[in-house]
mmCIF entry with sequence, helices, sheets and N, C-alpha, C, O atoms, coordinates in Angstrom:
data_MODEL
# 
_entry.id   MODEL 
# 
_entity.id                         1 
_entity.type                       polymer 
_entity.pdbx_number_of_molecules   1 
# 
_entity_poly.entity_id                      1 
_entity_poly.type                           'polypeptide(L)' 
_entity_poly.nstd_linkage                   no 
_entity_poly.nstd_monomer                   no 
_entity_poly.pdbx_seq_one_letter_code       
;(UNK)(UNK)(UNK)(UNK)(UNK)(UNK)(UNK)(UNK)(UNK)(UNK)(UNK)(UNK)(UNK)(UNK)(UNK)(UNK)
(UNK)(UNK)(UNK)(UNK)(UNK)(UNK)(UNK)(UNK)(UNK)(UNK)(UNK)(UNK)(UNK)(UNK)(UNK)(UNK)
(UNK)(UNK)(UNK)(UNK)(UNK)(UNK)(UNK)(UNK)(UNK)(UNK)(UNK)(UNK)(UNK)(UNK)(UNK)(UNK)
(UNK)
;
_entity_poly.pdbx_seq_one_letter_code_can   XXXXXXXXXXXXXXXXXXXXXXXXXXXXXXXXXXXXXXXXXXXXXXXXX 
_entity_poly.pdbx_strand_id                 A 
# 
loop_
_entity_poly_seq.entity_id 
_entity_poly_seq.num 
_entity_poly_seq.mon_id 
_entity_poly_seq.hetero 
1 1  UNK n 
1 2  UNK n 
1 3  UNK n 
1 4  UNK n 
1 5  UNK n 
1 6  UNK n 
1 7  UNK n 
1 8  UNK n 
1 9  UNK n 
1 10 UNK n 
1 11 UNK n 
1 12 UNK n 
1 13 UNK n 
1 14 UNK n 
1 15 UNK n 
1 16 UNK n 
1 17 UNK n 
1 18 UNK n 
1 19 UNK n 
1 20 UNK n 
1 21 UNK n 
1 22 UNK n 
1 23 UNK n 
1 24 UNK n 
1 25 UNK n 
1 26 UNK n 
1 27 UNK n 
1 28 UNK n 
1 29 UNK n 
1 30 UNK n 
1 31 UNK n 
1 32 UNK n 
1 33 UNK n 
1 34 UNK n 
1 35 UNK n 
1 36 UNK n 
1 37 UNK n 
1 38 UNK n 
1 39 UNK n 
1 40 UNK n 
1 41 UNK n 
1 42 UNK n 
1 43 UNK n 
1 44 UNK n 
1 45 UNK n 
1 46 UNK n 
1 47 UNK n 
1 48 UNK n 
1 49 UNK n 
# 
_struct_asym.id          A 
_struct_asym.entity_id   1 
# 
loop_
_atom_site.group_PDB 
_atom_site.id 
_atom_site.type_symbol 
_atom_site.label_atom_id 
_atom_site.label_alt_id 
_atom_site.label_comp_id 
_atom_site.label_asym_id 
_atom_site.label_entity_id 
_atom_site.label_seq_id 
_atom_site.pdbx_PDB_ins_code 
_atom_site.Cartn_x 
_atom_site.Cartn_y 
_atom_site.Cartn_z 
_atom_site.occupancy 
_atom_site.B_iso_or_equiv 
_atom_site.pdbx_formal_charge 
_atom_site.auth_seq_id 
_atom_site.auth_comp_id 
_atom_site.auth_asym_id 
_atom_site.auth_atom_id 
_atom_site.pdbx_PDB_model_num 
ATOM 1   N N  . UNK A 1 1  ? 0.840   -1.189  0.000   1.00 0.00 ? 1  UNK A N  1 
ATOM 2   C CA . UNK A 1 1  ? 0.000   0.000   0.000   1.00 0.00 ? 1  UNK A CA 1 
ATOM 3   C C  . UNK A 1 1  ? 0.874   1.238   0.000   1.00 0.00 ? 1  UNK A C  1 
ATOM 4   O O  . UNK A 1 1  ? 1.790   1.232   0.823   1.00 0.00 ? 1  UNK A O  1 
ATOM 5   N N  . UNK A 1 2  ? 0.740   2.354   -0.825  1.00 0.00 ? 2  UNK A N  1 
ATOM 6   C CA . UNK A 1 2  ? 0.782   3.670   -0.978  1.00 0.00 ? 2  UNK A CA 1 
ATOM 7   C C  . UNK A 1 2  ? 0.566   4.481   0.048   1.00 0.00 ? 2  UNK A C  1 
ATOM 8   O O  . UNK A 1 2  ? -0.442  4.279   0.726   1.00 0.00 ? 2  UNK A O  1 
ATOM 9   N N  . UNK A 1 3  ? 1.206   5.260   0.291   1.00 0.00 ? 3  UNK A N  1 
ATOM 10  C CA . UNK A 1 3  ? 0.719   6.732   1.164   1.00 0.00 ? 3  UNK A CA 1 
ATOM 11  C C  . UNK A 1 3  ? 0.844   6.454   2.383   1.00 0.00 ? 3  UNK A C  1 
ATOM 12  O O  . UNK A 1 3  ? 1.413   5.424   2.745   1.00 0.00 ? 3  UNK A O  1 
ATOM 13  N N  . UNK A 1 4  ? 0.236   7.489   3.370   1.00 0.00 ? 4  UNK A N  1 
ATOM 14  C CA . UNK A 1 4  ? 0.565   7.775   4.674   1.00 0.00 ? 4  UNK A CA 1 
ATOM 15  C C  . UNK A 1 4  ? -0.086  6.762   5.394   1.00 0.00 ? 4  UNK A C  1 
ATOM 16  O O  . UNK A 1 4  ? 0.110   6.716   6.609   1.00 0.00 ? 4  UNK A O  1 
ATOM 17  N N  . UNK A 1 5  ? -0.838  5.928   4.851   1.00 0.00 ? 5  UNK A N  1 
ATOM 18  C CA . UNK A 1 5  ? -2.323  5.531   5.355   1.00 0.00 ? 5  UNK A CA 1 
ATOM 19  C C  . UNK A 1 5  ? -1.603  4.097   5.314   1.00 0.00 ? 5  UNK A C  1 
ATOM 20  O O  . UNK A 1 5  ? -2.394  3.416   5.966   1.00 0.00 ? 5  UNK A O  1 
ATOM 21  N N  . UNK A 1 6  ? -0.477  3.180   4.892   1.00 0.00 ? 6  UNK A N  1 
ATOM 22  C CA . UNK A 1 6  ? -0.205  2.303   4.962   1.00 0.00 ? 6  UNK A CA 1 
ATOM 23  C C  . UNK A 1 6  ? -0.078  1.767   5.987   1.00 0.00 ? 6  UNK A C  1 
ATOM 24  O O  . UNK A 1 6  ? 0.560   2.151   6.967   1.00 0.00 ? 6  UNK A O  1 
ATOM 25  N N  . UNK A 1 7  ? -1.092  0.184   5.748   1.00 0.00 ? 7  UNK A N  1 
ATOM 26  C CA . UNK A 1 7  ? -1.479  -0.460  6.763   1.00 0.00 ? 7  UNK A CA 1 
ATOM 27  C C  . UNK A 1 7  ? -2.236  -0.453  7.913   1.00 0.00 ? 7  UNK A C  1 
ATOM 28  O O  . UNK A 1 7  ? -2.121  -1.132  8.934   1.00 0.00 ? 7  UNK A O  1 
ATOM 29  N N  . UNK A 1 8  ? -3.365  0.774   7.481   1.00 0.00 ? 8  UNK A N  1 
ATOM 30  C CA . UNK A 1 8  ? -4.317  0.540   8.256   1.00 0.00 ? 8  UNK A CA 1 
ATOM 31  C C  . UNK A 1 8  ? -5.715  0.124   7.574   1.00 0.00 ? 8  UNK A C  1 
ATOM 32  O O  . UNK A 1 8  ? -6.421  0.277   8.571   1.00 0.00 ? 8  UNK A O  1 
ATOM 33  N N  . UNK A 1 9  ? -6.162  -0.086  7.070   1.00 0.00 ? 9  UNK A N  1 
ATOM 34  C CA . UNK A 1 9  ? -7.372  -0.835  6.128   1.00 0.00 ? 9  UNK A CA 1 
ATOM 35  C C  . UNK A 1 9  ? -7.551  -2.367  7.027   1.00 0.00 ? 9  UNK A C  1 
ATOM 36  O O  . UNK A 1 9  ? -6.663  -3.114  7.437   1.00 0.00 ? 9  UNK A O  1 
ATOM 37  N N  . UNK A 1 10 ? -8.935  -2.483  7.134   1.00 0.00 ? 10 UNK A N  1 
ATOM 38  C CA . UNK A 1 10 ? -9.268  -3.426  7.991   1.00 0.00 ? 10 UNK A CA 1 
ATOM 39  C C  . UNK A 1 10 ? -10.846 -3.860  6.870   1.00 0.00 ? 10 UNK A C  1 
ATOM 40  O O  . UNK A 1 10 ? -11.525 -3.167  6.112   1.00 0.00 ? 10 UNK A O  1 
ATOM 41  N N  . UNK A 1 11 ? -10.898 -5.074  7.210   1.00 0.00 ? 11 UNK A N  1 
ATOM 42  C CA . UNK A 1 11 ? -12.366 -5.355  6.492   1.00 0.00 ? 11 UNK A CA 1 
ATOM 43  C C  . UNK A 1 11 ? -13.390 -4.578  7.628   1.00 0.00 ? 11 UNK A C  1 
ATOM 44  O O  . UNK A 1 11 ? -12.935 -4.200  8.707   1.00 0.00 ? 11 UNK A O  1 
ATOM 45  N N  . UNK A 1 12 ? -14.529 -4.428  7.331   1.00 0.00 ? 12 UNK A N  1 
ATOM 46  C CA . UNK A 1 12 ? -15.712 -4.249  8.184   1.00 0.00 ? 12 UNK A CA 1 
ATOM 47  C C  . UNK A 1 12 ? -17.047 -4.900  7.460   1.00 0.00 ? 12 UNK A C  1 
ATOM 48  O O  . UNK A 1 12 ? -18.208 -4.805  7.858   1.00 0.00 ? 12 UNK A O  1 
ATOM 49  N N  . UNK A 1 13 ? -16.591 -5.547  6.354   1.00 0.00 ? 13 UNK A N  1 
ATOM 50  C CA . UNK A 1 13 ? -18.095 -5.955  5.558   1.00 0.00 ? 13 UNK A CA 1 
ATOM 51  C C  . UNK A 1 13 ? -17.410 -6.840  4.528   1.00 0.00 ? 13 UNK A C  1 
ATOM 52  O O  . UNK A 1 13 ? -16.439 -6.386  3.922   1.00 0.00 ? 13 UNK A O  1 
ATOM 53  N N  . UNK A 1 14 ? -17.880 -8.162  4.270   1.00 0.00 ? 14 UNK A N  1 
ATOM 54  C CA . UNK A 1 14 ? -17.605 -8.679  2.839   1.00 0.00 ? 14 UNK A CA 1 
ATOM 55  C C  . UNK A 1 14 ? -18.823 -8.835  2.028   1.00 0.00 ? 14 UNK A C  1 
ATOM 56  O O  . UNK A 1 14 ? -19.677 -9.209  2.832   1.00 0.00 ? 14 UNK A O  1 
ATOM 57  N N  . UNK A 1 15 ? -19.379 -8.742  0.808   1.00 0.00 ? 15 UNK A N  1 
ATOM 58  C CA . UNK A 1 15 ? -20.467 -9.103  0.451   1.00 0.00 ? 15 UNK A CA 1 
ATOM 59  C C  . UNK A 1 15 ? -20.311 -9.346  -1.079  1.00 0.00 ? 15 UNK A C  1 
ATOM 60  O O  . UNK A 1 15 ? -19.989 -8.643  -2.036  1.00 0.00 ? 15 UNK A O  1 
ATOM 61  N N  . UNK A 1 16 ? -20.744 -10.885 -0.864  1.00 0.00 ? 16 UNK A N  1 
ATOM 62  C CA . UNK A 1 16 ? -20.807 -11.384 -2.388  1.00 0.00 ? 16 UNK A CA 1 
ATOM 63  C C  . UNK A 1 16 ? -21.864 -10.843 -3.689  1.00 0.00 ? 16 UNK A C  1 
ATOM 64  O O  . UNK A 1 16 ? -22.862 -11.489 -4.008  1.00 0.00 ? 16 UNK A O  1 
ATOM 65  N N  . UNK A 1 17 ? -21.525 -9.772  -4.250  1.00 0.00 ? 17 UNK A N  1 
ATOM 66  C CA . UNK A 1 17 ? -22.118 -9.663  -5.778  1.00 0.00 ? 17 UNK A CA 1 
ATOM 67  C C  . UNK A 1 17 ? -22.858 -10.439 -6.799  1.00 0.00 ? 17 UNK A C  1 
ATOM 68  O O  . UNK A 1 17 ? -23.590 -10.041 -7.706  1.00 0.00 ? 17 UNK A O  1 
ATOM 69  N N  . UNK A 1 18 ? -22.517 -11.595 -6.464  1.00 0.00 ? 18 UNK A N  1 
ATOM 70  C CA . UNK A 1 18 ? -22.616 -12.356 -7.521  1.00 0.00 ? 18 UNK A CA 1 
ATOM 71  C C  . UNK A 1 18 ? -21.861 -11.979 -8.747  1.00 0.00 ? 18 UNK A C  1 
ATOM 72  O O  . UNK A 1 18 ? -20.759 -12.498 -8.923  1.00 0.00 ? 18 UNK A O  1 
ATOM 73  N N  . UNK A 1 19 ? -22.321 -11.155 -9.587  1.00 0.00 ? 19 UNK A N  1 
ATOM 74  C CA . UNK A 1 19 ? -21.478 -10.718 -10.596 1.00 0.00 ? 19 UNK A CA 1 
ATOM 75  C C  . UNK A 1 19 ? -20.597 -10.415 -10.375 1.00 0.00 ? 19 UNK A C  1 
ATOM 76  O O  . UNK A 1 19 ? -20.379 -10.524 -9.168  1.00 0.00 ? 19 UNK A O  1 
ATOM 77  N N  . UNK A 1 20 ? -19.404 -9.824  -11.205 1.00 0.00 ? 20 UNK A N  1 
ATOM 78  C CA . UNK A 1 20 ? -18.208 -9.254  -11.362 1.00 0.00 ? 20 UNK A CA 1 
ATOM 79  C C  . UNK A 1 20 ? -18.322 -7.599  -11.440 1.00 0.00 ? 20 UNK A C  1 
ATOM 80  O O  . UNK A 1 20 ? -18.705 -6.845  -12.335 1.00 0.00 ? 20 UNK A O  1 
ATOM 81  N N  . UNK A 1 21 ? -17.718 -7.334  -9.833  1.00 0.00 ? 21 UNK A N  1 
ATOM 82  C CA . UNK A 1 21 ? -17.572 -6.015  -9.584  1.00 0.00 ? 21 UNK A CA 1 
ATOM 83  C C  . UNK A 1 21 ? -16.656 -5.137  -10.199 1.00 0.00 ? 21 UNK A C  1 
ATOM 84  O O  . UNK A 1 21 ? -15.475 -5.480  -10.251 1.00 0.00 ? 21 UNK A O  1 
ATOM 85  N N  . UNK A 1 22 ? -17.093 -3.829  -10.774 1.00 0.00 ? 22 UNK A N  1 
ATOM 86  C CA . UNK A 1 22 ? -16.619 -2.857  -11.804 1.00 0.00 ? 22 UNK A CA 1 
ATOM 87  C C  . UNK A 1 22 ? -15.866 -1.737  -11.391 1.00 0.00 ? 22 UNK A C  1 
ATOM 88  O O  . UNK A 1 22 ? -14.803 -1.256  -11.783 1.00 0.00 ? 22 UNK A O  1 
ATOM 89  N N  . UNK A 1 23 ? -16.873 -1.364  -10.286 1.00 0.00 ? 23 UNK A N  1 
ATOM 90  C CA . UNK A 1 23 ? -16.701 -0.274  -9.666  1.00 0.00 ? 23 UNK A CA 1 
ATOM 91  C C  . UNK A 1 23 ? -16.896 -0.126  -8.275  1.00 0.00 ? 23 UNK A C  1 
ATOM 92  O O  . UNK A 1 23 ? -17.765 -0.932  -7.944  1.00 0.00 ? 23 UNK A O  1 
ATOM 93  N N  . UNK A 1 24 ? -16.511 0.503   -7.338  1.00 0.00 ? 24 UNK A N  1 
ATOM 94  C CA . UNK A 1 24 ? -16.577 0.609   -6.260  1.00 0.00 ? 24 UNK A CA 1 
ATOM 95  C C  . UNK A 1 24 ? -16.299 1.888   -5.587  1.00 0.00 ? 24 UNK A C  1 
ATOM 96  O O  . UNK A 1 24 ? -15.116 2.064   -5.297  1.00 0.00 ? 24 UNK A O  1 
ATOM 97  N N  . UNK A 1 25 ? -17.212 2.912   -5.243  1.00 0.00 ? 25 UNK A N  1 
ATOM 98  C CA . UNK A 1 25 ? -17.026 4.664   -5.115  1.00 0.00 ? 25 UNK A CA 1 
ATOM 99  C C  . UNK A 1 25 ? -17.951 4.807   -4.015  1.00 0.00 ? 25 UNK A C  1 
ATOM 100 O O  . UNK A 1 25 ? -19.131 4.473   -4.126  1.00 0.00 ? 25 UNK A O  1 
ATOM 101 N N  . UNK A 1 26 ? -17.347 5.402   -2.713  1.00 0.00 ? 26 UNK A N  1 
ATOM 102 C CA . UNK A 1 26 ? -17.979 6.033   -1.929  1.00 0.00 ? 26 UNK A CA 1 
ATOM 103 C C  . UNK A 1 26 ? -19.155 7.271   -1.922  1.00 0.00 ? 26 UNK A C  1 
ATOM 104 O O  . UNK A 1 26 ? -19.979 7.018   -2.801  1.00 0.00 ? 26 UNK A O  1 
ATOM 105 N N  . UNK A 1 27 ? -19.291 7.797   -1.621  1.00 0.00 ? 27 UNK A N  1 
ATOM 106 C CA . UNK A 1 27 ? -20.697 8.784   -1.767  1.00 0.00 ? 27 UNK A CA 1 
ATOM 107 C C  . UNK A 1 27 ? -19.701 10.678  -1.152  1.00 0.00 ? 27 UNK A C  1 
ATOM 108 O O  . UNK A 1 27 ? -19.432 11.246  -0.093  1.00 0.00 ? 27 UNK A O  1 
ATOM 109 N N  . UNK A 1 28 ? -19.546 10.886  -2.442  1.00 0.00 ? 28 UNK A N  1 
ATOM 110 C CA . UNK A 1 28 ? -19.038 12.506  -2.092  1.00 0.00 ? 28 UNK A CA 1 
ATOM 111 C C  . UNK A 1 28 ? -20.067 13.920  -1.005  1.00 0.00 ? 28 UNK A C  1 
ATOM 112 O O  . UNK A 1 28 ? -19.823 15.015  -0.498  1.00 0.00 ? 28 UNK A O  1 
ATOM 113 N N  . UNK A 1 29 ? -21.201 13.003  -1.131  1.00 0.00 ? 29 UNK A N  1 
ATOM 114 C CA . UNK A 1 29 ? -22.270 13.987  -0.401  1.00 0.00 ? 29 UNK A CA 1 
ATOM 115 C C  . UNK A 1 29 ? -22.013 14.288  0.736   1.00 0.00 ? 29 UNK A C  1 
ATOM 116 O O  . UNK A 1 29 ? -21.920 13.200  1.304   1.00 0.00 ? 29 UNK A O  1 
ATOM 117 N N  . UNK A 1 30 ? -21.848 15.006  1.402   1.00 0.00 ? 30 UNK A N  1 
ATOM 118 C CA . UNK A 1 30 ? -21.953 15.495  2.719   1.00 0.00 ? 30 UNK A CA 1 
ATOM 119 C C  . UNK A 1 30 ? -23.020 15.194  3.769   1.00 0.00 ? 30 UNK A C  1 
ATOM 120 O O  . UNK A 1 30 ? -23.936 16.014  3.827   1.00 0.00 ? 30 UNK A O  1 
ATOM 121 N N  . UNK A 1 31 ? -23.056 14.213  4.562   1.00 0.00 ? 31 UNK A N  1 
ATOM 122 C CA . UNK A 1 31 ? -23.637 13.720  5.505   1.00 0.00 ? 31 UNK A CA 1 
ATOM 123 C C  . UNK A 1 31 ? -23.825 12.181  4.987   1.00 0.00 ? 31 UNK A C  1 
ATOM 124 O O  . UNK A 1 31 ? -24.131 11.270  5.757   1.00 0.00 ? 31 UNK A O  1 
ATOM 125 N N  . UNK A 1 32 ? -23.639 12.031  3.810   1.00 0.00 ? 32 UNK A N  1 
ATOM 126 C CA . UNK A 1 32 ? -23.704 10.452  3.517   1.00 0.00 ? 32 UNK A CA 1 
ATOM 127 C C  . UNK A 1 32 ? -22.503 9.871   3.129   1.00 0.00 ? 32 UNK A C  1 
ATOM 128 O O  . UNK A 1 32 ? -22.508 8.863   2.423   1.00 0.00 ? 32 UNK A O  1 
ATOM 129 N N  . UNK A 1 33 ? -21.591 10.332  3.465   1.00 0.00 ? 33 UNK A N  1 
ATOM 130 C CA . UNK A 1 33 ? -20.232 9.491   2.884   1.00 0.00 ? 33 UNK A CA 1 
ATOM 131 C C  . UNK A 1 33 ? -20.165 8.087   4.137   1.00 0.00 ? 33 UNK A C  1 
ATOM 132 O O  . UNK A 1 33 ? -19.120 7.828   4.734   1.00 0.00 ? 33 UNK A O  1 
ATOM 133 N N  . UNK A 1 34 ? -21.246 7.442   4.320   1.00 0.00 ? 34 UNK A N  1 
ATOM 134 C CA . UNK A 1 34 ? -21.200 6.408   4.852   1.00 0.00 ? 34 UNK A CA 1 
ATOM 135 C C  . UNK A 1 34 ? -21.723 5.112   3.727   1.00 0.00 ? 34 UNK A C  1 
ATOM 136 O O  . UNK A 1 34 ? -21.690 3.882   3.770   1.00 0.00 ? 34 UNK A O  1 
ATOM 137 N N  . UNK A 1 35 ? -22.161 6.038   2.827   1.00 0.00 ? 35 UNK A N  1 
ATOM 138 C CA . UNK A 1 35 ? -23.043 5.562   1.729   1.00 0.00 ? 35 UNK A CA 1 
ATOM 139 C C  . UNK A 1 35 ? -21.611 4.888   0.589   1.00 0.00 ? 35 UNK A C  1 
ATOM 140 O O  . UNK A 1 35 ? -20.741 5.577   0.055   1.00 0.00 ? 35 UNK A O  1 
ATOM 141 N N  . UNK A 1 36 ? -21.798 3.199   0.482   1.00 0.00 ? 36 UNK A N  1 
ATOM 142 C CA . UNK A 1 36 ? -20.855 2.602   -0.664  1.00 0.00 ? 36 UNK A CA 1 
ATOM 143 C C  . UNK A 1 36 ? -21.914 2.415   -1.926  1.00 0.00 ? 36 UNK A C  1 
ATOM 144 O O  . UNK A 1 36 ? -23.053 1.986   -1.740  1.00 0.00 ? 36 UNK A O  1 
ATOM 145 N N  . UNK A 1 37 ? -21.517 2.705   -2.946  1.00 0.00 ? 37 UNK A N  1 
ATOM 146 C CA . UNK A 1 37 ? -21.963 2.364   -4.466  1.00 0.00 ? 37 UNK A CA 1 
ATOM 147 C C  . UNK A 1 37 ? -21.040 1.196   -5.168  1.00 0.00 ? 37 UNK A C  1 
ATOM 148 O O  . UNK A 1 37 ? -19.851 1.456   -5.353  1.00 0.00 ? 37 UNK A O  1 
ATOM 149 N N  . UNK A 1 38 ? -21.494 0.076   -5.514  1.00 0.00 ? 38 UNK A N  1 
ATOM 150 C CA . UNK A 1 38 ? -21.100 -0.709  -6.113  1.00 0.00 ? 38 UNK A CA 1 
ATOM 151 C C  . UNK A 1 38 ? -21.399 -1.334  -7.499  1.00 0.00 ? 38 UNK A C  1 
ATOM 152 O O  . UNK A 1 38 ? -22.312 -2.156  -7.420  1.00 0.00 ? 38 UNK A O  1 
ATOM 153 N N  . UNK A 1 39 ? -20.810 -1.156  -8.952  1.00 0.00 ? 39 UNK A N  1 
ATOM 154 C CA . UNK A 1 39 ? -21.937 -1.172  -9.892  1.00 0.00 ? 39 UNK A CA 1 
ATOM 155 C C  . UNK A 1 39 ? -20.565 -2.583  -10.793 1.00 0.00 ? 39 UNK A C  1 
ATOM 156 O O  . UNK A 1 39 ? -19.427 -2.684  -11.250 1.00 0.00 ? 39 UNK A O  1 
ATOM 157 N N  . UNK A 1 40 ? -21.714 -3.273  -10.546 1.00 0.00 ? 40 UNK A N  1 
ATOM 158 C CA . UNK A 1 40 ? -21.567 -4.810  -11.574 1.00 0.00 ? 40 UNK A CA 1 
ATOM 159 C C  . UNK A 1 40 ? -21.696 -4.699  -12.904 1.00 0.00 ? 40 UNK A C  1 
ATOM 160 O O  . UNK A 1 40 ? -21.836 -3.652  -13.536 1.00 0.00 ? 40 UNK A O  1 
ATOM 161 N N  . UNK A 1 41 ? -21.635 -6.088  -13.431 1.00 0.00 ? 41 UNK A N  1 
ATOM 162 C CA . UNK A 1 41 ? -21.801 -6.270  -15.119 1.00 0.00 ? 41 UNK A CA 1 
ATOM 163 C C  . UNK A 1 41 ? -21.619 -7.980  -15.099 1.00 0.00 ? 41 UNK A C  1 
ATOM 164 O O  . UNK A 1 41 ? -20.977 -8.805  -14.449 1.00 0.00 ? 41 UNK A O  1 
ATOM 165 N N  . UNK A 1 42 ? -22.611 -7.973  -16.244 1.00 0.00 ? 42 UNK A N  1 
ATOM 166 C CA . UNK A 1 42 ? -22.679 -9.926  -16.727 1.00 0.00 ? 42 UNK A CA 1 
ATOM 167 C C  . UNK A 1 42 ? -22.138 -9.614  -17.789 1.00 0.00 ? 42 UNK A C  1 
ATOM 168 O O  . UNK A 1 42 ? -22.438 -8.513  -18.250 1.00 0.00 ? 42 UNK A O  1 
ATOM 169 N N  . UNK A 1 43 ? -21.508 -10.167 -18.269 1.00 0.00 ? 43 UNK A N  1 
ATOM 170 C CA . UNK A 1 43 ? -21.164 -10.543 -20.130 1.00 0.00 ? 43 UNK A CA 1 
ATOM 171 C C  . UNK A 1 43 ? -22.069 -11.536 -20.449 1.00 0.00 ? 43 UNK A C  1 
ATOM 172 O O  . UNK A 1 43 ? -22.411 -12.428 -19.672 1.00 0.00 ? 43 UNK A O  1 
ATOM 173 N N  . UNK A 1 44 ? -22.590 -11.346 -21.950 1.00 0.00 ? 44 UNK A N  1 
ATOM 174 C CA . UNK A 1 44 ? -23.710 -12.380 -22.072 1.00 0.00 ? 44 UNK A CA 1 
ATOM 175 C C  . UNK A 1 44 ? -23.007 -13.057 -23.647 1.00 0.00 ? 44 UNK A C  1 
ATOM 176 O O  . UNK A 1 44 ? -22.432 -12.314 -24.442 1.00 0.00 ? 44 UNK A O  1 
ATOM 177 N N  . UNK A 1 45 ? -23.135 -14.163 -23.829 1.00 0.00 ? 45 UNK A N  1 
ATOM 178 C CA . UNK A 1 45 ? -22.919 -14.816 -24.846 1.00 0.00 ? 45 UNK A CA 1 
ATOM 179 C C  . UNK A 1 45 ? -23.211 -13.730 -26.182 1.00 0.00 ? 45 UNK A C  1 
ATOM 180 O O  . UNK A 1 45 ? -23.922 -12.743 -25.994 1.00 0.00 ? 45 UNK A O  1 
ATOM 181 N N  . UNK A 1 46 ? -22.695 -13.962 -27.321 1.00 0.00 ? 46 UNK A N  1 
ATOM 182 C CA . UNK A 1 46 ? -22.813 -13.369 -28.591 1.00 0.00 ? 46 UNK A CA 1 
ATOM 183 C C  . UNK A 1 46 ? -24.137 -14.411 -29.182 1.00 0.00 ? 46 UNK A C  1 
ATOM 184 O O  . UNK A 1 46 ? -24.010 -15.636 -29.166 1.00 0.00 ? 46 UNK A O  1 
ATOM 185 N N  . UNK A 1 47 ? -25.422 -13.719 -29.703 1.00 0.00 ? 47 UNK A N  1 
ATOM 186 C CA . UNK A 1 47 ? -26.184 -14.366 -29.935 1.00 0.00 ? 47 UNK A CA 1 
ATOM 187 C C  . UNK A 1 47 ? -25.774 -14.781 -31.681 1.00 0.00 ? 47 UNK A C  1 
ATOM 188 O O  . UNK A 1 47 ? -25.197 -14.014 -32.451 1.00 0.00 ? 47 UNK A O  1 
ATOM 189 N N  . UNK A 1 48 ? -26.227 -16.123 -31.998 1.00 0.00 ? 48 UNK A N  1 
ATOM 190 C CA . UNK A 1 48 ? -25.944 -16.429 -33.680 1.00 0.00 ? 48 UNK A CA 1 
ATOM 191 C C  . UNK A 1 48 ? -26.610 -16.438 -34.373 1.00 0.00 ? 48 UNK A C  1 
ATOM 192 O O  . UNK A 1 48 ? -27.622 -17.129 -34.257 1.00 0.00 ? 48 UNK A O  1 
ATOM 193 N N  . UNK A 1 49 ? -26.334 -15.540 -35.631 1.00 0.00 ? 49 UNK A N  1 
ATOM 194 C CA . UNK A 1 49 ? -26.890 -14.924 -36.483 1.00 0.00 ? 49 UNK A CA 1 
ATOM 195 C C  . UNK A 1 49 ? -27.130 -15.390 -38.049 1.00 0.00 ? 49 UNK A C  1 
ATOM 196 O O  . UNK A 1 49 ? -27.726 -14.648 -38.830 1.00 0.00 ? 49 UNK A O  1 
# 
């Protein structure tokens, strides 16, 4: 890990997606930066044509 902050990161939550996680961004709002956003994606087969 990078920066000043090395080695303090601790889990507090694991939670399975199911899908394959893309993204992962906290909440910039003011009074909700308790708030996690997590945005998935499926790949779907190429249909035949």
């Amino acid at each position: 890990m990078a920066g000043s902050h090395a080695g303090t990161l601790r889990v507090l939550q694991a939670v399975d997606t199911e899908l394959t996680a893309d993204s992962v961004e906290w909440c910039p709002v003011e009074g909700y930066q308790h708030l996690l956003a997590c945005g998935t994606y499926q790949l779907r087969a190429p249909r035949d044509q």
